[in-house]
C-alpha positions in Angstrom: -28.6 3.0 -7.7 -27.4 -0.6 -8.6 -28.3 -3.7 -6.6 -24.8 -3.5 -5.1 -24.9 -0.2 -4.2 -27.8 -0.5 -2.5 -26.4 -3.2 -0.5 -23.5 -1.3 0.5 -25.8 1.6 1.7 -27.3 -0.4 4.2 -26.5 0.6 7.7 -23.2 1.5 5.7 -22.2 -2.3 6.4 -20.1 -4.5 3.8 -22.0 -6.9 1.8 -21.0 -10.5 3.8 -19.1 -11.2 0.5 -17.6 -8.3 -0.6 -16.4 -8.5 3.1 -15.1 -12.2 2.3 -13.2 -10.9 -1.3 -11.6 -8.4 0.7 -10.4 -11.0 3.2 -9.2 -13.1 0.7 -7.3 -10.5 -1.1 -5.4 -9.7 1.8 -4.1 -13.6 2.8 -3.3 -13.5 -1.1 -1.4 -10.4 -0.4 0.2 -11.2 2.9 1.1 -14.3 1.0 2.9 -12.6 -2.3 4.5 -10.1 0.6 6.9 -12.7 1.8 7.1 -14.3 -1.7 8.3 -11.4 -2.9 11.1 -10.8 -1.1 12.4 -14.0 -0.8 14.1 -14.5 -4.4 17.6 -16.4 -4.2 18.9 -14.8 -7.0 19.4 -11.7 -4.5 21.2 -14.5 -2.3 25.1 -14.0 -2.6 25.9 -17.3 -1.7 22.9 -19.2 -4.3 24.0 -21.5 -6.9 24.4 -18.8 -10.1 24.4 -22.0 -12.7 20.6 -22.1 -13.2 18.8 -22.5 -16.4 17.1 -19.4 -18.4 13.6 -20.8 -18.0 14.1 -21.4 -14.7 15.4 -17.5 -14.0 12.5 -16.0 -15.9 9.9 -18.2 -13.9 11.8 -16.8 -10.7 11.7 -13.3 -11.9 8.0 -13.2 -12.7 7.1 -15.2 -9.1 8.7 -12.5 -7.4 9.9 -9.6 -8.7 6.5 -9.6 -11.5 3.4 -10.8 -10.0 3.9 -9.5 -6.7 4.3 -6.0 -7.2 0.2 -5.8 -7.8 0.2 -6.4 -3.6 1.3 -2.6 -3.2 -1.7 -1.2 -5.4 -3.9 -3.7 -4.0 -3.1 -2.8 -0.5 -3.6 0.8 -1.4 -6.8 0.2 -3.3 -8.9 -1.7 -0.7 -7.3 1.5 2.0 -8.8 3.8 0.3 -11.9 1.9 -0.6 -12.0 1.0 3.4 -11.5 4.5 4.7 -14.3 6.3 2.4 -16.3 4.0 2.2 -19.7 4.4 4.3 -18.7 8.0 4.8 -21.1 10.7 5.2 -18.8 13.3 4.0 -18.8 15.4 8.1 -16.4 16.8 9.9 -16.9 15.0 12.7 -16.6 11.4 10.8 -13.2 12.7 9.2 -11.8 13.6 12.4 -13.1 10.0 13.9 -11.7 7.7 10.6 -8.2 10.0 11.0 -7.4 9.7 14.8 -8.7 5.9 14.3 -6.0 5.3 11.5 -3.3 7.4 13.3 -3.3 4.8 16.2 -3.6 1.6 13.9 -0.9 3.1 11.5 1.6 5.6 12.8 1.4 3.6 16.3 3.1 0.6 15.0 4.9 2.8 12.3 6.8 5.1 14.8 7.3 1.7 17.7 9.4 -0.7 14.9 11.4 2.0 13.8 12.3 3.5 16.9 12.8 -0.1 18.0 14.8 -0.8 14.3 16.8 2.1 15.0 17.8 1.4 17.9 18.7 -2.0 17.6 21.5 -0.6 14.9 22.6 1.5 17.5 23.3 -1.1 19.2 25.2 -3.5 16.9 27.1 -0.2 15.9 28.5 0.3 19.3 29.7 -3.4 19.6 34.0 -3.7 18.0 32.7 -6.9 16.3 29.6 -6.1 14.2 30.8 -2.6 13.8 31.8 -3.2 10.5 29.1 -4.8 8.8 27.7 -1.3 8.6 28.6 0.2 5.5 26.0 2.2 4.4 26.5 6.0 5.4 22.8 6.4 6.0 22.4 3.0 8.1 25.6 4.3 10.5 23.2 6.0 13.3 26.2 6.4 16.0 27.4 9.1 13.5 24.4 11.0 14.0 22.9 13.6 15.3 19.5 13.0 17.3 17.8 15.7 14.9 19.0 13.3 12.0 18.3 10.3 13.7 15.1 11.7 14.2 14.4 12.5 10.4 15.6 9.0 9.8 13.2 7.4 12.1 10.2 9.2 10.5 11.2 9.4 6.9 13.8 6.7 5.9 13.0 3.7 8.5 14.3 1.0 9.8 12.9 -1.6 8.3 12.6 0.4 4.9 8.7 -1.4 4.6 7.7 0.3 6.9 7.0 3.5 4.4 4.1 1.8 3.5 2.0 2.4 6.8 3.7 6.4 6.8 2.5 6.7 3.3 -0.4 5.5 4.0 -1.2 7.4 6.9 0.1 10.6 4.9 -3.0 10.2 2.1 -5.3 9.4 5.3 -5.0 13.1 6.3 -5.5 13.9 2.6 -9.3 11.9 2.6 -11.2 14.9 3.3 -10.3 16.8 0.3 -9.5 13.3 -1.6 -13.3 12.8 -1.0 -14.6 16.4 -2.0 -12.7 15.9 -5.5 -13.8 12.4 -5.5 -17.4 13.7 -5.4 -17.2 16.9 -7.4 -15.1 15.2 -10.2 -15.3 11.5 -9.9 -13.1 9.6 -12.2 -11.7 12.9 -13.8 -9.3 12.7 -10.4 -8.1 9.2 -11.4 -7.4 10.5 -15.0 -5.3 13.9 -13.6 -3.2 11.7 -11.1 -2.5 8.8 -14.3 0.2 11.3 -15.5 2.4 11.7 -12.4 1.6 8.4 -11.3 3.4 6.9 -14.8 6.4 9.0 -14.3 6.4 7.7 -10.8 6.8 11.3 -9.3 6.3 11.9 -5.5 6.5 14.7 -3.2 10.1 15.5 -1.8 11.5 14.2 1.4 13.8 15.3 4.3 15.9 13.1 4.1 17.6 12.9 0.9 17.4 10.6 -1.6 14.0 9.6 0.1 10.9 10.5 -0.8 6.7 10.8 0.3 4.0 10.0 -1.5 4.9 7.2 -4.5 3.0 7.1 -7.4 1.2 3.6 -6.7 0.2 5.6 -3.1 -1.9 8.1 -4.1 -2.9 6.5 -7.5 -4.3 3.2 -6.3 -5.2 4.8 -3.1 -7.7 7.2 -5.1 -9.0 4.1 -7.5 -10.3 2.4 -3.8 -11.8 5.6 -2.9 -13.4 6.0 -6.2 -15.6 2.7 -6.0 -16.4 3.9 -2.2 -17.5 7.6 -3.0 -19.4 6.8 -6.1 -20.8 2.9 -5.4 -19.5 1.3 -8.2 -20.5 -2.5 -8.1 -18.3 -4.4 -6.3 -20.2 -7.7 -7.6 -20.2 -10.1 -9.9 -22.2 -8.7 -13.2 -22.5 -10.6 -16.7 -22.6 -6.9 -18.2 -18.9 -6.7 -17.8 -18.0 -10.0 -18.3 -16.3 -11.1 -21.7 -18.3 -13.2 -23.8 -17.5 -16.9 -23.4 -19.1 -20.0 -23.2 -20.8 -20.2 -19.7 -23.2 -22.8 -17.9 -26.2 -20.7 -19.9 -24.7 -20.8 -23.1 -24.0 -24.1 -23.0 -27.4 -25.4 -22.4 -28.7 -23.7 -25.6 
């Protein structure tokens, strides 16, 4: 077992620091979140005469770069949910009712309230017509539709993230058999449908469960949970460069 293994068995605690990287990954991501979906060329009403450098830097500030906050999230998940787990029944059921609260709590309450905020704007003459799309228009609906809308095409559409999410939470406990039987053999079987970005089929059409950077990235987290990979720092994976020691000689 290596140093940082053994430091994550402990009491099934997380190392103070790994505990702080975590942390700090996640302010990075809440950060790239808003970043990301505040670019002005989506802005109708933005000045279009802007330089070509200038686009491209745009483009990779926030429709490039943050696009790694989805895996991450995913990642540290899965890493958070199997890690420290002792494989029971009992700690399955525990982790899965714990994570239905924290995730399809606030999942179900901001798209029931999303939804019927439309409803409201829908019913007034005014902003009637600033509804266009056939699948945003909920006083056409039935309440079994509105209903498969409110679970599987929400209002706001980011909040498939936390249903996701949730969705490969009631997966762990044969995630973590496969993860122990097979170890990174799992990662390699899901790399196929996870580049041709296949998912499993949703209700509601032209939706869909499941995205490839949910169950891929989700798995990759689990991985270094299941089997202990180091977490730390280690020069045997570092690139060779000039460092503080090889300097001095």
């Amino acid at each position: 077992m290596t140093p940082s293994a053994l430091r994550l068995s402990v009491d099934n605690a997380l190392d103070p620091l790994i505990s702080l990287k975590l942390r700090a990954l996640s302010l990075l991501g809440i950060i790239m979140v808003v970043v990301g979906h505040a670019p002005s060329y989506r802005d109708p009403e933005a000045p279009s005469e802007r330089s070509i450098p200038f686009a491209i830097v745009e483009r990779l500030l926030t429709d490039a770069l943050p696009r790694i906050v989805v895996m991450m999230f995913f990642a540290v998940s899965g890493f958070l949910l199997l890690f420290g787990h002792d494989g029971s029944w009992a700690t399955h059921r525990r982790k899965i009712w714990s994570r239905t609260r924290s995730l399809m709590g606030p999942f179900v309450l901001w798209s029931l309230l999303g939804i019927l905020l439309y409803l409201v704007l829908q019913s007034l003459p005014w902003a009637e017509g600033f509804f266009k799309n056939p699948s945003r228009r909920f006083v056409d609906k039935s309440i079994g539709e509105i209903a498969l809308s409110l679970m599987f095409d929400p209002v706001p559409y980011q909040l498939w993230f936390l249903r996701d999410l949730w969705v490969m939470v009631l997966l762990s406990p044969l995630l973590r058999w496969l993860l122990q039987r097979f170890g990174f053999w799992v990662v390699v079987m899901l790399a196929v449908p996870h580049l041709l970005d296949l998912g499993l089929p949703s209700p509601v059409r032209g939706m869909r469960l499941l995205t490839g950077d949910t169950y891929f990235w989700f798995t990759i987290g689990g991985l270094f949970a299941v089997k202990h990979l180091p977490l730390t720092y280690s020069s045997r994976w570092a690139p060779w460069w000039p460092d503080d020691a090889n300097l001095a000689q």
